[in-house]
C-alpha positions as CSV (number, residue, x, y, z in Angstrom):
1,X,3.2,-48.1,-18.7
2,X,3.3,-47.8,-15.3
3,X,2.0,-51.5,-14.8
4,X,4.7,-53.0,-16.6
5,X,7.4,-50.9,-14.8
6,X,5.8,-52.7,-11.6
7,X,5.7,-56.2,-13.3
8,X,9.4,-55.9,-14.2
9,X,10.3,-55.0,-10.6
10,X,8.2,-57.8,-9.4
11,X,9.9,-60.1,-11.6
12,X,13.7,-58.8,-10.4
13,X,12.7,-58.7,-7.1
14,X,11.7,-62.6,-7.2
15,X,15.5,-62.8,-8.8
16,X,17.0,-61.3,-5.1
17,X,17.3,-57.9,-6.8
18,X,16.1,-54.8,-4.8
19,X,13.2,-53.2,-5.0
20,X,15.0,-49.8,-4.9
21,X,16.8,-50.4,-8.2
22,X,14.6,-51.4,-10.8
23,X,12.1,-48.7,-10.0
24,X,15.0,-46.3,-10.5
25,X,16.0,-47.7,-13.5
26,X,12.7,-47.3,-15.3
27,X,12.7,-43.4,-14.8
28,X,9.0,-43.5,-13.5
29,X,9.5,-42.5,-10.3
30,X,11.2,-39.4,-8.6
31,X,14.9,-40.0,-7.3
32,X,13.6,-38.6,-3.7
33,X,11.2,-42.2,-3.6
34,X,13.7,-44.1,-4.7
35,X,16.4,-43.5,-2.7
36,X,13.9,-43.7,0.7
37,X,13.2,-47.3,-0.5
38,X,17.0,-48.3,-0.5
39,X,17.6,-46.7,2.8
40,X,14.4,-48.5,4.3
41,X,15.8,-51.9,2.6
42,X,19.0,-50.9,4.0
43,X,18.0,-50.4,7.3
44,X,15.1,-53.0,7.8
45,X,12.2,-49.8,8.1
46,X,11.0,-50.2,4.4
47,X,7.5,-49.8,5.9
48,X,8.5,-46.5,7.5
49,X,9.8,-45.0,4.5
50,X,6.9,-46.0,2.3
51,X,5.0,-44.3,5.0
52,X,7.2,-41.2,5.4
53,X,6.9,-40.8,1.5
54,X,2.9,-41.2,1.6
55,X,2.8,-38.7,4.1
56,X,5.2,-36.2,2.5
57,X,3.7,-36.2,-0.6
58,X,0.1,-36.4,0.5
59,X,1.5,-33.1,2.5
60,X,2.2,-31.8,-0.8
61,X,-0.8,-32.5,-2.5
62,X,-3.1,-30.8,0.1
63,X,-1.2,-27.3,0.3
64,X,-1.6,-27.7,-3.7
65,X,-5.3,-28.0,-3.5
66,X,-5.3,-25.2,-0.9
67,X,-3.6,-22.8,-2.9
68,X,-5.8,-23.7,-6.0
69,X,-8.8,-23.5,-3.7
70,X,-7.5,-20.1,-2.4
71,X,-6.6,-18.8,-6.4
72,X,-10.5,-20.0,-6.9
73,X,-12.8,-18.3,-4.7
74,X,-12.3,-14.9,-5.7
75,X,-12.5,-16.1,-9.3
76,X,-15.6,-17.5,-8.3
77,X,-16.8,-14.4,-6.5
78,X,-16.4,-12.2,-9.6
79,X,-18.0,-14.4,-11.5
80,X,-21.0,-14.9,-9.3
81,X,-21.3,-10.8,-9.0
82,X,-21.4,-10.9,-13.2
83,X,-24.3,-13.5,-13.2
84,X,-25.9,-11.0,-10.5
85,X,-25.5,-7.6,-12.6
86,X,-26.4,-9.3,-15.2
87,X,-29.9,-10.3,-14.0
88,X,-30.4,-6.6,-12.1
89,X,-29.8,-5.3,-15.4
90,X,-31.8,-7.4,-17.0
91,X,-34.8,-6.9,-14.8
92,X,-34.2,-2.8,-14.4
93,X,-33.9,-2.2,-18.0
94,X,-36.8,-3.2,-19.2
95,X,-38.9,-1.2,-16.7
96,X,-36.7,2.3,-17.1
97,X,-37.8,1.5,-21.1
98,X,-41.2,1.4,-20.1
99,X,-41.4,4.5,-17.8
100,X,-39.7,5.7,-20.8
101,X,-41.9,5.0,-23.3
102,X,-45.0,6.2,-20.5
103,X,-43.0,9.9,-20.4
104,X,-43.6,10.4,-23.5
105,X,-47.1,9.8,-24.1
């Protein structure tokens, strides 16, 4: 999908269209990108736009992670103490069964 969005605005870019308004036309990108490649065509920095968008939403995708990351460890934790009660339990109970099983003789 995505690849023939981007051969369509190859191909009405080689017509003298912009690059700005084919991408906004197919509804695959976000209005913010968009509009920050018709202002950097506009002003002769469309390098410095692309860049500006790279770098805002690679900010993005980092304080996602981090707040994933963050939800994660103490999901992790509790599920690292479980694996660890389970083996003490599984290695205390069968020894209170046999000092149980010795009281009674």
């Amino acid at each position: 999908m995505l690849e023939a969005v981007i051969d369509d605005a190859r191909n009405n870019i080689k017509e003298g269209e912009s690059i700005a308004q084919p991408l906004k036309r197919s509804g695959q990108f976000p209005p913010m990108v968009t509009h920050m490649i018709a202002v950097g065509e506009r002003s002769g920095q469309l390098e410095e736009m692309l860049v500006n968008v790279a770098d805002h939403y690679e900010t993005q995708v980092n304080a996602k992670l981090q707040g994933l990351t963050s939800l994660l460890e103490p999901i992790l934790i509790v599920g690292m103490g479980g694996v660890v009660g389970f083996i003490i339990f599984s290695v205390v109970l069968p020894i209170m069964k046999l000092n149980q099983s010795i009281g009674k003789r």
